[in-house]
C-alpha positions as CSV (number, residue, x, y, z in Angstrom):
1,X,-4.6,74.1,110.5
2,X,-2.1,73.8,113.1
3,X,-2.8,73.1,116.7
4,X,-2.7,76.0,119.6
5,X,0.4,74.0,121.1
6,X,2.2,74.0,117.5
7,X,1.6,77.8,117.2
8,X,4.8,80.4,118.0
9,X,4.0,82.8,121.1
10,X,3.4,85.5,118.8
11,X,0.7,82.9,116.7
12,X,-1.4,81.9,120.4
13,X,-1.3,85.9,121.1
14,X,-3.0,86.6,117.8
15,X,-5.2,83.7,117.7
16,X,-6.2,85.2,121.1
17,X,-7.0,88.8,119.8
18,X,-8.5,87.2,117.3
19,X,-11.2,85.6,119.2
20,X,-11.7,88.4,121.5
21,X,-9.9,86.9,124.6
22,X,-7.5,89.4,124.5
23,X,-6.8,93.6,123.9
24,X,-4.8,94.3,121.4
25,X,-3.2,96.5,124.4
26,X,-3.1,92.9,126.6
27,X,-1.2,91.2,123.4
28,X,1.1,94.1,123.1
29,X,2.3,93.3,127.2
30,X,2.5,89.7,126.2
31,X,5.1,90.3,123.8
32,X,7.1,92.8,125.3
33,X,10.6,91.9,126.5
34,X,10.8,89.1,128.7
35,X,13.2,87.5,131.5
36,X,13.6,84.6,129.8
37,X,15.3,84.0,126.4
38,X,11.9,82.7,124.2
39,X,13.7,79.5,123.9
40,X,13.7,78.5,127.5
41,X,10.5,79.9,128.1
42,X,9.4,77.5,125.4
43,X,10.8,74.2,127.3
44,X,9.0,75.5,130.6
45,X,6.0,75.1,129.7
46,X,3.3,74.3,127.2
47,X,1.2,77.0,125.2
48,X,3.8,79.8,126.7
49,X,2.0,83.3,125.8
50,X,3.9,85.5,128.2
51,X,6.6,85.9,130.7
52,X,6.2,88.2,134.0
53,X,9.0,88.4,137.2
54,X,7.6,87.3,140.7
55,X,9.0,88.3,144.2
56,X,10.8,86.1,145.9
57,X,10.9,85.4,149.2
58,X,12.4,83.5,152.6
59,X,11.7,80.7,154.7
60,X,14.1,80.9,157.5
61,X,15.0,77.9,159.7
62,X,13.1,75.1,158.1
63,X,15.1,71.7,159.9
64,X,14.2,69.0,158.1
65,X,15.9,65.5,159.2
66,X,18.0,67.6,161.7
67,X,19.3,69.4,158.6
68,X,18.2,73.8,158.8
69,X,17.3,74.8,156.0
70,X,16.1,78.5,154.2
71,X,13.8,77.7,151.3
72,X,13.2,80.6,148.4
73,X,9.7,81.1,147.9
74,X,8.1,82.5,144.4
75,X,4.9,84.0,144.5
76,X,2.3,86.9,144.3
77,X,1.1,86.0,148.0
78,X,3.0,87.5,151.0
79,X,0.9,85.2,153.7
80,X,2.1,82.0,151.9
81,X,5.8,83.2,152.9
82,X,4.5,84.4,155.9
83,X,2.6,81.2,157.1
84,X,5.6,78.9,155.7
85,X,7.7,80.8,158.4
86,X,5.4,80.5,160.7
87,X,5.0,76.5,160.3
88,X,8.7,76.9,159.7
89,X,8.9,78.3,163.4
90,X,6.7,75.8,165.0
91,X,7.8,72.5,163.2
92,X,12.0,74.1,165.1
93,X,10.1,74.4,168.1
94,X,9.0,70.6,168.3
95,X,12.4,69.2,167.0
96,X,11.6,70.0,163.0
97,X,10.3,68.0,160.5
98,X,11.6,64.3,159.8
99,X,10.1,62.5,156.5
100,X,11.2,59.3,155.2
101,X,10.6,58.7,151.4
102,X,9.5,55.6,150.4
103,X,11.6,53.7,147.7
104,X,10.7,54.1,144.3
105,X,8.8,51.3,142.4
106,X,7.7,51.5,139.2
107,X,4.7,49.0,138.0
108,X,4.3,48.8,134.5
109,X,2.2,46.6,131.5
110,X,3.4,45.2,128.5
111,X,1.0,44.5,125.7
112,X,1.8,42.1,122.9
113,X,-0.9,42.2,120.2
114,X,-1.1,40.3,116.6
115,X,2.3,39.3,117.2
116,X,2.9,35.9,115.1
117,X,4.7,33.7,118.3
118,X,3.3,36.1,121.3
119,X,4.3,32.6,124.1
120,X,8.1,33.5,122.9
121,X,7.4,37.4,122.8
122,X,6.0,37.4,126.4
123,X,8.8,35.0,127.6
């Protein structure tokens, strides 16, 4: 039996149905035409059932390390966009925002196990 992940988008929709999580009605919205080809949809993320368009919106004036910048904002909630322009407005007001990102390091561990000269291996 394959795995929910290994399942097509049309597969997770049924299995859905099929345990009662979903109307046959809320399947048949799943599957309708999408934004996205299926393909891309697929490399966006994991267990993809459905697609569905978002507004967009505007953050105006958002200086960052003396740079202004307008951001797009994707999202159901018209306050986020609103509060992000309103920090947006504030953070202008006191010079803007100025970040510094640390350098990357990466740490990282190295196992040798049952190897037959693990001094040489490790060296």
């Amino acid at each position: 039996m394959k795995k929910f992940y290994q399942l097509t988008r049309e597969e997770r929709v049924r299995a859905l149905v099929d345990s009662g999580m979903l109307t046959a009605g809320d399947a048949e919205l799943l599957l309708a035409d999408a934004p996205l080809p299926q393909a891309t949809a697929d490399h966006l993320t994991e267990n993809q059932i459905g697609q569905f368009p978002l507004p967009m919106g505007l953050v105006r004036g958002l200086r960052v390390n003396g740079i202004t910048h307008d951001v797009a904002l994707v999202g159901e909630e018209p306050s986020v966009v609103a509060a992000a322009n309103n920090g947006a407005r504030m953070a202008l007001a006191g010079g803007g925002v100025t970040v510094q990102v640390p350098p990357h390091r990466v740490a990282a561990e190295v196992v040798f196990a049952d190897l037959p000269d693990t001094p040489n291996a490790s060296a």
